[in-house]
C-alpha positions in Angstrom: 5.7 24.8 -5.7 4.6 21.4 -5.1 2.0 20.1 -8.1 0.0 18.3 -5.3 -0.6 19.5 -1.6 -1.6 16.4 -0.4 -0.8 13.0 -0.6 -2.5 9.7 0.5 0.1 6.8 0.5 -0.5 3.4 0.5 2.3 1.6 3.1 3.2 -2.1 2.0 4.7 -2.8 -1.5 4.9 1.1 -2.0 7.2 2.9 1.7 7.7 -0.4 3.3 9.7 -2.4 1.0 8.0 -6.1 1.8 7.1 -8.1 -1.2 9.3 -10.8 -0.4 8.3 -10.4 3.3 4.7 -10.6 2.0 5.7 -14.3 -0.3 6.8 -15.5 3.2 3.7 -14.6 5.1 1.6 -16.1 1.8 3.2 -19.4 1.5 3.0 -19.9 5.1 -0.6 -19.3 5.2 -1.3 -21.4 2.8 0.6 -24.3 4.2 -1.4 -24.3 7.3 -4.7 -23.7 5.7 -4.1 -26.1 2.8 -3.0 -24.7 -0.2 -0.1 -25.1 -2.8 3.1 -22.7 -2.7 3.2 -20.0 -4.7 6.3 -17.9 -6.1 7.3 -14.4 -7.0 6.1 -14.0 -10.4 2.7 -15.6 -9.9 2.0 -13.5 -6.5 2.6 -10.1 -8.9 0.2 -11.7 -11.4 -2.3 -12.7 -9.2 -2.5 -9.9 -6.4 -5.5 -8.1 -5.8 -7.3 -6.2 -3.1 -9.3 -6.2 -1.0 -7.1 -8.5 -0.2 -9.6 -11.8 0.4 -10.3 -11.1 -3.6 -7.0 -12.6 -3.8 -7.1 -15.2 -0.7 -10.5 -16.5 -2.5 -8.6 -17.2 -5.9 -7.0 -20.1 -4.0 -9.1 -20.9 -0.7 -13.1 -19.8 -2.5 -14.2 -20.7 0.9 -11.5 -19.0 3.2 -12.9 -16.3 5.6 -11.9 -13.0 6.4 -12.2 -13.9 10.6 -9.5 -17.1 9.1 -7.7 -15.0 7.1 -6.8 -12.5 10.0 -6.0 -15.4 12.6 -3.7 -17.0 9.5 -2.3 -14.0 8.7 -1.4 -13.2 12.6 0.4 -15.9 13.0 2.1 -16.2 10.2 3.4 -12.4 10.3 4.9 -13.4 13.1 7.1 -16.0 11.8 8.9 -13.9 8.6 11.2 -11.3 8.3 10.4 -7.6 9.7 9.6 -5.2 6.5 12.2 -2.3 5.6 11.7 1.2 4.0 11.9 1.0 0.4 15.7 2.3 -0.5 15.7 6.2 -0.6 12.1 6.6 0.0 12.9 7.8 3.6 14.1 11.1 2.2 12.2 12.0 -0.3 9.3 11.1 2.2 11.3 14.0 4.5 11.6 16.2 1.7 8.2 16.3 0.7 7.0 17.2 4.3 9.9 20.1 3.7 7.9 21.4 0.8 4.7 21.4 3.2 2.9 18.8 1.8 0.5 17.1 4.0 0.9 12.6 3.9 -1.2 10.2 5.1 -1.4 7.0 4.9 -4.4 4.3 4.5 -3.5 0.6 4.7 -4.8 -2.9 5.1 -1.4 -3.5 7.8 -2.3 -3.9 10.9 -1.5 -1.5 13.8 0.9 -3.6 15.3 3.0 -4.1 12.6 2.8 -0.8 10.8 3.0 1.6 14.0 6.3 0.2 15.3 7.5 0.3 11.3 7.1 4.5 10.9 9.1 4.4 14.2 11.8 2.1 13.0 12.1 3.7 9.7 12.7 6.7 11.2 9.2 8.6 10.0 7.6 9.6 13.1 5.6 13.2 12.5 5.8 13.1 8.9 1.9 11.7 8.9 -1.1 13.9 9.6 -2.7 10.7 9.5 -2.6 7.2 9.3 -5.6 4.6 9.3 -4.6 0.8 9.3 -6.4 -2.3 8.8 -8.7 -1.5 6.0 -10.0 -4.0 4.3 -12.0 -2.2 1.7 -10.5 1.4 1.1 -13.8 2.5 -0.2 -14.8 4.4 3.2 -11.1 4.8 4.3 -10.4 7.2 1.5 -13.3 9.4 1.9 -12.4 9.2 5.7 -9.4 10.2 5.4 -9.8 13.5 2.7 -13.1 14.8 5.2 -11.4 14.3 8.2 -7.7 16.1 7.3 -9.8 18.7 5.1 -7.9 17.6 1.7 -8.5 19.7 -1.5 -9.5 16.5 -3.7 -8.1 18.6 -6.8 -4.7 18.6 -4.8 -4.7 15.5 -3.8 -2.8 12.1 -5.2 -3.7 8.1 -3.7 -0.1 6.7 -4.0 -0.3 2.8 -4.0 0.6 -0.7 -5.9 -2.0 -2.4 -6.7 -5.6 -2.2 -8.6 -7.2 -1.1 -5.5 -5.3 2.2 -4.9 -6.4 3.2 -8.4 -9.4 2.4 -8.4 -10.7 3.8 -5.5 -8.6 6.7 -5.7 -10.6 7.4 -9.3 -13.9 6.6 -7.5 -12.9 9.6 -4.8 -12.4 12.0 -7.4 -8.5 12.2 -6.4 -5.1 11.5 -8.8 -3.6 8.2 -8.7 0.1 7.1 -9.1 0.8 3.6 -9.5 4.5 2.7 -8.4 5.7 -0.4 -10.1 8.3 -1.6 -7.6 5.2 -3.0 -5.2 3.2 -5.8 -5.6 2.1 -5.8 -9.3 3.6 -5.9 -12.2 4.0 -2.7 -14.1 1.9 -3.8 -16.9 -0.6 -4.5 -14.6 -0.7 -1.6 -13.2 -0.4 0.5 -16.7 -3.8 -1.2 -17.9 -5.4 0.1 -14.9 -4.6 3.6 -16.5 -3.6 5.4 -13.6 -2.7 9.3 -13.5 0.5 8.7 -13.3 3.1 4.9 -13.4 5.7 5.9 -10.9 8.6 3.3 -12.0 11.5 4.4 -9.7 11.9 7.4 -6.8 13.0 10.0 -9.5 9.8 9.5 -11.2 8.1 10.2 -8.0 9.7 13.1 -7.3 9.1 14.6 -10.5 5.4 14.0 -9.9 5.0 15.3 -6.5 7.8 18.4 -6.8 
């Protein structure tokens, strides 16, 4: 018997397996709009969402109408994203076991659409809502609208905004640490549960 019936997932940094994708899309931004490079380690440190709580750190009077044009173009130019190894399956299992996904994520349509079809998840989503900005309304959207027990239900993500928002909605949170923050980030935020590999998961959901 599953421990949680329902499960809301975050998509990039936590199914789609992007962060180096996501430095690509970053540095080019900020090339064209005027800021320095950044690497690896200082995008873990410094990521953050909504996302343009992040953009802001480095362009304070960056846009979010910029931001989207920016980010556009720019997506276009890096590498396509891939599943996270493994996650594919245990993503099939757990729809097996009958519990019900969705997913709620700031991606855009265009990108993260074609993605569930390349990585070979088509039907395993009751749901999926994309460019969010602020998960605030998307989470509460998202448990009315499926009919989600929120006592059974667990917000899956990487980064401070999963957790928090998934606290404020009165669900479980897992943080998984191979995303977009580091795990001691993550572990200060005091989620439910710090997911560190696909094991782990599994041994939270099953």
């Amino acid at each position: 018997m599953p421990k949680f019936k329902y499960i809301i997932f975050d998509w990039t940094g936590v199914i789609n397996d992007s962060v180096d994708n996501y430095l690509c899309v970053v540095n080019k931004m900020f090339k064209e709009l005027g800021a320095k490079e950044i690497f690896i380690e200082e995008l873990k440190e410094n990521y953050e969402q909504p996302y343009m709580r992040f953009y802001n750190k480095y362009l304070p009077n960056l846009t979010i109408e910029e931001e989207q044009v920016a980010y556009r173009k720019a997506i276009s130019e890096c590498p396509k994203g891939k599943p996270y190894p493994g996650v594919v399956n245990i993503l099939k299992e757990f729809k097996k076991a009958g519990i019900k996904m969705a997913v709620l994520s700031s991606d855009l349509p265009e990108t993260l659409q074609p993605e569930i079809k390349s990585f070979g998840l088509e039907g395993i989503f009751i749901d999926v809502i994309t460019d969010v900005h602020d998960k605030s309304e998307g989470i509460y959207e998202l448990i009315e609208r499926n009919n989600f027990k929120k006592e059974e239900t667990i917000f899956i993500g990487d980064s401070n905004h999963e957790i928090e928002e998934g606290k404020s909605a009165g669900v479980k949170t897992g943080a998984v640490t191979w995303g977009f923050s580091t795990a001691k980030r993550l572990k200060d935020l005091n989620p439910d549960f710090l997911i560190r590999d696909l094991d782990n998961l599994k041994s939270v959901i099953l």
